[in-house]
C-alpha positions as CSV (number, residue, x, y, z in Angstrom):
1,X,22.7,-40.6,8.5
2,X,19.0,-40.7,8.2
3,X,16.0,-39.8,6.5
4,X,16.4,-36.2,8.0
5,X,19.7,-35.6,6.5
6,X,18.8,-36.7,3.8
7,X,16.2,-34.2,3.5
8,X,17.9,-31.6,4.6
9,X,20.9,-32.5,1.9
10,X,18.6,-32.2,-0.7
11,X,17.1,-28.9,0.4
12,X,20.8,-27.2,0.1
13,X,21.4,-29.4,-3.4
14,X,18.3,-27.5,-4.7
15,X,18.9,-24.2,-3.7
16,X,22.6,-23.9,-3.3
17,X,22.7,-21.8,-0.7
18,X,22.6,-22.3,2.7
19,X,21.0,-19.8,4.0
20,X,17.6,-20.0,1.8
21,X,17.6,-23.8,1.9
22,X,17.8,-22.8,5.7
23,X,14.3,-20.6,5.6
24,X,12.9,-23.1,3.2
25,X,13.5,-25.9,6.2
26,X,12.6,-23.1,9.4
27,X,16.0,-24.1,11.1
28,X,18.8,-22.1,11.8
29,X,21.6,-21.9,9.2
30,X,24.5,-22.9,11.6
31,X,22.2,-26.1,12.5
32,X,22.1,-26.7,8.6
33,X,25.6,-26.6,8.0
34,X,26.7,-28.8,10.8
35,X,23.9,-31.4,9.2
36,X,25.6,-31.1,6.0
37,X,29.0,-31.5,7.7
38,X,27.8,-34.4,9.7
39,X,27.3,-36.0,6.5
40,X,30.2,-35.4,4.6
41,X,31.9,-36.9,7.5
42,X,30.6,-39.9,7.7
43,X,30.1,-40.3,4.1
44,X,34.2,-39.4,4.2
45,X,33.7,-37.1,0.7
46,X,32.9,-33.7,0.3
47,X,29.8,-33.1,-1.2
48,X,29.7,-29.2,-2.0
49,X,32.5,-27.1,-3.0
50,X,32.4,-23.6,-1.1
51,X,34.5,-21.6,-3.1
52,X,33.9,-19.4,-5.0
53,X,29.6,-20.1,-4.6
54,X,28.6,-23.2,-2.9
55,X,28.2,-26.6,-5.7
56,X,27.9,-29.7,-6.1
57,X,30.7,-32.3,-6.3
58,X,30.6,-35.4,-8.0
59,X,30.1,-37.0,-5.1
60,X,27.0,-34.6,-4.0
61,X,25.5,-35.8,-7.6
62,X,25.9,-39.6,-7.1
63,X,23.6,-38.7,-3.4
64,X,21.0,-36.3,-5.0
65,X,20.3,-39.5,-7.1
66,X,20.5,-41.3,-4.5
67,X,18.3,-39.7,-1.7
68,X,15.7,-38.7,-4.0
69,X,15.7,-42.7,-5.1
70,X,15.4,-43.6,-1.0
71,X,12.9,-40.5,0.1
72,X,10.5,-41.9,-2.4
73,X,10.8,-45.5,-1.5
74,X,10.4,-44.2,2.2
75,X,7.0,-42.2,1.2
76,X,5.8,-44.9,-0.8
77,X,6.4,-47.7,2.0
78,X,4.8,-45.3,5.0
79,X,2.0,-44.9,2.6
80,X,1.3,-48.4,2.3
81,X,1.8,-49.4,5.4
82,X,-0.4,-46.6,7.1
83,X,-3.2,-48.1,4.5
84,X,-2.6,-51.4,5.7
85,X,-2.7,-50.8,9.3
86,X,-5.5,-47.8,8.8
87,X,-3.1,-45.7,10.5
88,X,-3.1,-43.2,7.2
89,X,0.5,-42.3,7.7
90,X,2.6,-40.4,5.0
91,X,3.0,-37.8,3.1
92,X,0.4,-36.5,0.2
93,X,2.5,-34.4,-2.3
94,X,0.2,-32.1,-4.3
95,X,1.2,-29.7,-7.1
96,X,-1.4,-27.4,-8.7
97,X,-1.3,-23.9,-10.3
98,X,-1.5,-20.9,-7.7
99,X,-5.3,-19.8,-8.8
100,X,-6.5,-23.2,-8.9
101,X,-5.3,-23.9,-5.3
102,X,-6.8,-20.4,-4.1
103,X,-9.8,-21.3,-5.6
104,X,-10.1,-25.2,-4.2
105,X,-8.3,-25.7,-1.3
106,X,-9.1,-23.8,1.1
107,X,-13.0,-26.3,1.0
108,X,-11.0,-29.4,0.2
109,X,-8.2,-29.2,3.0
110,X,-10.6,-29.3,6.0
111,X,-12.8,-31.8,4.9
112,X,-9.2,-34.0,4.1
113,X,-7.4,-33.1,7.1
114,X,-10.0,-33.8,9.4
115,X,-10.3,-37.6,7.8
116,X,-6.7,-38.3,7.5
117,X,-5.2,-35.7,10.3
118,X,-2.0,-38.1,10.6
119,X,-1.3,-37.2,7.1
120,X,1.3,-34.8,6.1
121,X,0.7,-32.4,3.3
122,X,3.4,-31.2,0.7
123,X,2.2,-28.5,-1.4
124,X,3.8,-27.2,-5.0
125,X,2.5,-24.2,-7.0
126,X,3.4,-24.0,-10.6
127,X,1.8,-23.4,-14.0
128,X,1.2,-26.3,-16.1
129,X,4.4,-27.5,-17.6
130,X,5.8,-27.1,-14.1
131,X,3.2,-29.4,-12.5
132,X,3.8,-31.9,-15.3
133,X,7.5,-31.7,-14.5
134,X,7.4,-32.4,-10.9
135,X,5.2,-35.4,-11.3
136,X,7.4,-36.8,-14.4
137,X,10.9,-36.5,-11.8
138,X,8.2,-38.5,-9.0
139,X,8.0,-35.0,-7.0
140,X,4.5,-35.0,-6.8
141,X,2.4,-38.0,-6.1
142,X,-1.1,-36.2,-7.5
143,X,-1.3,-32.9,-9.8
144,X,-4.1,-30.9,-10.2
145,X,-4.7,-29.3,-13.5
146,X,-6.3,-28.6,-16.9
147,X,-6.4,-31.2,-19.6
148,X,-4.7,-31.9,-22.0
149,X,-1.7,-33.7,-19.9
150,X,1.1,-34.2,-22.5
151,X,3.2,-36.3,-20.4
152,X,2.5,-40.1,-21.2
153,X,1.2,-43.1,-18.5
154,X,-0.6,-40.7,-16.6
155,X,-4.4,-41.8,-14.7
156,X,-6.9,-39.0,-15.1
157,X,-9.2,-38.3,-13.0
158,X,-12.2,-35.9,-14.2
159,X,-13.2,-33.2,-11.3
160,X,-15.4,-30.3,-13.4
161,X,-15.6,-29.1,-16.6
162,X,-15.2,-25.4,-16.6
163,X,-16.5,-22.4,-19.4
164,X,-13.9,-19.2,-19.4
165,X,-15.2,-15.8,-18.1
166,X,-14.7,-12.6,-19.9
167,X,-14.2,-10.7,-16.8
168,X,-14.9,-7.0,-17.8
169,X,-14.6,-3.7,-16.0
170,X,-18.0,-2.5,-15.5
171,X,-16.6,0.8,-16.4
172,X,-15.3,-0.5,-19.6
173,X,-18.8,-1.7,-20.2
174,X,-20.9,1.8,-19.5
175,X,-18.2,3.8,-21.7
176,X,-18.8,0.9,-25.0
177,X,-22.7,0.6,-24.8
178,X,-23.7,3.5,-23.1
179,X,-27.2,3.8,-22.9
180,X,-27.6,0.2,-23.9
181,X,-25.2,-1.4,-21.5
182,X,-27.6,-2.8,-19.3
183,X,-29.3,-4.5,-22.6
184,X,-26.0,-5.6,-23.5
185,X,-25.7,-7.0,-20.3
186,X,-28.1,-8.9,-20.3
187,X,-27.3,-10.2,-24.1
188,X,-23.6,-11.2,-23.3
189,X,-24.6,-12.9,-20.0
190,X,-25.7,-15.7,-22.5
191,X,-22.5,-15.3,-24.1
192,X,-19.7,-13.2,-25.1
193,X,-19.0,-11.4,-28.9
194,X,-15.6,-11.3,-28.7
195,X,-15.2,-9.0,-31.4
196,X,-17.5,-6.2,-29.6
197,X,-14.0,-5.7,-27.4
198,X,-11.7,-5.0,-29.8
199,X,-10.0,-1.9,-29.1
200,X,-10.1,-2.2,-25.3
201,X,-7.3,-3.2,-23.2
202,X,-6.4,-6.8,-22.2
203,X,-4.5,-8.5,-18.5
204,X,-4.0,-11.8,-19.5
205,X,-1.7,-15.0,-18.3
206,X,2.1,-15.4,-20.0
207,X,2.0,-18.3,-22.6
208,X,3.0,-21.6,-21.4
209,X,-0.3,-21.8,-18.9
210,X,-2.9,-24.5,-20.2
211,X,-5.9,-21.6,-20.0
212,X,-3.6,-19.1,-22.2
213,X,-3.3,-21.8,-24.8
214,X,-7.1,-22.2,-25.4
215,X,-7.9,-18.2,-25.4
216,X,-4.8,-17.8,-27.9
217,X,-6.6,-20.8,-30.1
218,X,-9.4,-18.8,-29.7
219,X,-8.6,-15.4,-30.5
220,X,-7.1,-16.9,-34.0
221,X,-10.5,-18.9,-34.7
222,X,-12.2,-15.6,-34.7
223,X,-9.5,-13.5,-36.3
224,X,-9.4,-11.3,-32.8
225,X,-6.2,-9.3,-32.0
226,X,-6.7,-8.2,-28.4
227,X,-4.9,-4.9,-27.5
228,X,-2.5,-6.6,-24.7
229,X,-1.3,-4.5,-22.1
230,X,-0.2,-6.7,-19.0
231,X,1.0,-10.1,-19.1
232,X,1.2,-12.2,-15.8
233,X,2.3,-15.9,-13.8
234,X,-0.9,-15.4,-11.8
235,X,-4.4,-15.2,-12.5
236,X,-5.0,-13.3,-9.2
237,X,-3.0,-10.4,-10.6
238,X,-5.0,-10.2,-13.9
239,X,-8.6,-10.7,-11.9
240,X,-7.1,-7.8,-8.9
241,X,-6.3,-5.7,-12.5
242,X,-9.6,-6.4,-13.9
243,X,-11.3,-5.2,-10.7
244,X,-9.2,-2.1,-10.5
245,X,-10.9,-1.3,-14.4
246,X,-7.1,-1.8,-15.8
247,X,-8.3,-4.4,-18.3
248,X,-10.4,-7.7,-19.7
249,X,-9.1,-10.6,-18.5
250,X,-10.3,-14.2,-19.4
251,X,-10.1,-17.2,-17.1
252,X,-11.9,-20.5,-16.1
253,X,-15.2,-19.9,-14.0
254,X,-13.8,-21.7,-11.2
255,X,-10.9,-19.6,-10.7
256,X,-13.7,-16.5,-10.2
257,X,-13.8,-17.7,-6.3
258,X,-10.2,-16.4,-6.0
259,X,-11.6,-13.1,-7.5
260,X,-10.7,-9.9,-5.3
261,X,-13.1,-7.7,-2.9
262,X,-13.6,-5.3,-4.9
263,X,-11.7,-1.4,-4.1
264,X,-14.7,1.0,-2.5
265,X,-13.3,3.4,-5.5
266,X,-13.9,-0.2,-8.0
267,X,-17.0,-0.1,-10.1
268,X,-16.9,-3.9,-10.3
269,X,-16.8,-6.3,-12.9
270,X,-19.2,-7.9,-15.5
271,X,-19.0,-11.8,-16.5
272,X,-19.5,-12.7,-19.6
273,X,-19.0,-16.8,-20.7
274,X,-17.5,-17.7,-23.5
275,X,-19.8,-20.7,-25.4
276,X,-17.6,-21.3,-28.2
277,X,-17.3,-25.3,-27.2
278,X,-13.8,-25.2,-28.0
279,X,-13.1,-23.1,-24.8
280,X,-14.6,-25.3,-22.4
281,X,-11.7,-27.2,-20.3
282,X,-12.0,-30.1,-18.3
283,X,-10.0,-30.0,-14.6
284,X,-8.6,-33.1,-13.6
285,X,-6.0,-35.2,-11.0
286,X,-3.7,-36.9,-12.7
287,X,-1.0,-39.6,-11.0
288,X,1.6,-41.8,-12.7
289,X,0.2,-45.2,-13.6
290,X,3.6,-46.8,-12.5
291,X,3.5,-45.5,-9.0
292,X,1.4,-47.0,-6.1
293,X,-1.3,-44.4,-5.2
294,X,-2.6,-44.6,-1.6
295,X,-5.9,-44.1,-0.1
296,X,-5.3,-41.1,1.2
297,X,-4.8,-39.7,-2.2
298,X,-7.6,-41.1,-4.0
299,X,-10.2,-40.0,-1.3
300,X,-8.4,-36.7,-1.7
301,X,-9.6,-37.0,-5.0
302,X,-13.2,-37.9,-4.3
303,X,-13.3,-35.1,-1.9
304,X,-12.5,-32.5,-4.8
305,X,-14.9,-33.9,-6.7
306,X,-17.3,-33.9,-4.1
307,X,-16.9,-30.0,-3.5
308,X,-17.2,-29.3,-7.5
309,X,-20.2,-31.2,-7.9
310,X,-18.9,-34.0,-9.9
């Protein structure tokens, strides 16, 4: 058995079910089970049941444990080792959300694979409490995301503070202000009334997202009951949504790069900040305090800092 089974043991433990933890891992699913069979046999216990939906035995338990316990040990040794020998071997785990990865990695990636191109890259998407999850359970070595972290002994790292955006249908706009939309433009470009929206509709993100909690805080400061229509996991859909003139959304300014080409039908969209201190949110890295970091990771870091300007 080696650290390939292992892997691939893991994979089946998660999903139990063959055939996706087969897609998950681009390998056939006959190839799978006969890994998973290998195993059994020379572990001489049966790790799943198969009947009536695949699960996992006592024995399968005591391994999860177990193989999640070496796999780590394994990543944390090769990443050691490749810093010692500058050899830069391993594996970088990353979790961030799905917008905030749009919006950053495609100018933070190039610059990082072409330092460390021995490196291999894990990537997990997840909102915020998901992200804090897979770095408590020592799934992620590095997450990406807003403050504040709850979970406790984790390193911050600031990369950018960040204002929201009103993103407004430009439609939206014209039909509130008419004649004096383009002077109200230019008013809210220095910031946003809030209230002057009222009784237009609202695409925001579900609760349980960092950026949800601080518009929600928000909203109640200022009394401000938005007429909610659409509630999403991803800030692309409510940014797509705004475009298409189905509704305000509000987000961080960064995540605005990951904003969609607008439709040839689509008016476009107006910005307006939001410069009530309270909603401005600082992005950071954060890493456990009781887990080696390597190099790799921390000049992953400095490299997103580097592309926000930090």
């Amino acid at each position: 058995m080696n650290f390939l089974h292992l892997k691939y043991f893991l994979m089946v433990a998660e999903e139990l079910n063959i055939t996706r933890a087969a897609e998950r891992l681009y390998i056939s699913q006959q190839s799978l089970s006969a890994h998973i069979s290998n195993i059994e046999r020379e572990l001489e216990v049966k790790l799943f049941t198969r009947s009536p939906k695949l699960s996992l035995t006592y024995a399968g338990d005591l391994l999860v444990a177990t193989a999640t316990q070496i796999l780590e040990l394994h990543s944390q040794y090769l990443s050691k080792v490749g810093d010692i020998s500058r050899q830069y071997l391993g594996v970088l785990r990353l979790g961030v959300s799905h917008t905030c990865g749009l919006a950053l990695l495609p100018e933070v990636l190039p610059r990082f694979r072409a330092e460390f191109p021995l490196v291999e890259f894990s990537l997990f998407e997840g909102n915020s409490n998901q992200l804090e999850d897979e770095l408590s359970h020592g799934r992620a070595d590095l997450i990406i995301c807003f403050q504040p972290i709850v979970m406790e002994e984790v390193t911050t790292v600031p990369l950018t503070q960040q204002r929201l955006m009103m993103v407004v249908p430009r439609t939206f706009t014209n039909r509130l202000f008419g004649g004096q939309a383009d002077e109200m433009r230019a008013q809210f470009a220095q910031g946003a009334d809030i209230g002057a929206f009222q009784q237009l509709p609202f695409v925001l993100i579900k609760r349980g997202n960092r950026t949800r909690s601080i518009v929600d805080q928000y909203f109640s400061r200022y009394y401000f009951k938005p007429h909610l229509i659409l509630e999403t996991e991803n800030t692309v859909t409510t940014l797509a949504m705004a475009q298409a003139g189905v509704g305000i959304t509000i987000c961080p300014e960064l995540f605005l790069r990951a904003l969609p080409a607008p439709a040839p039908s689509s008016a476009g969209v107006d910005l307006f900040p939001l410069t009530d201190p309270s909603t401005f949110s600082r992005l950071v890295a954060g890493y456990r305090q009781d887990r080696f970091l390597s190099h790799f990771a921390q000049r992953f870091i400095e490299i997103a800092q580097e592309v926000l300007d930090v």
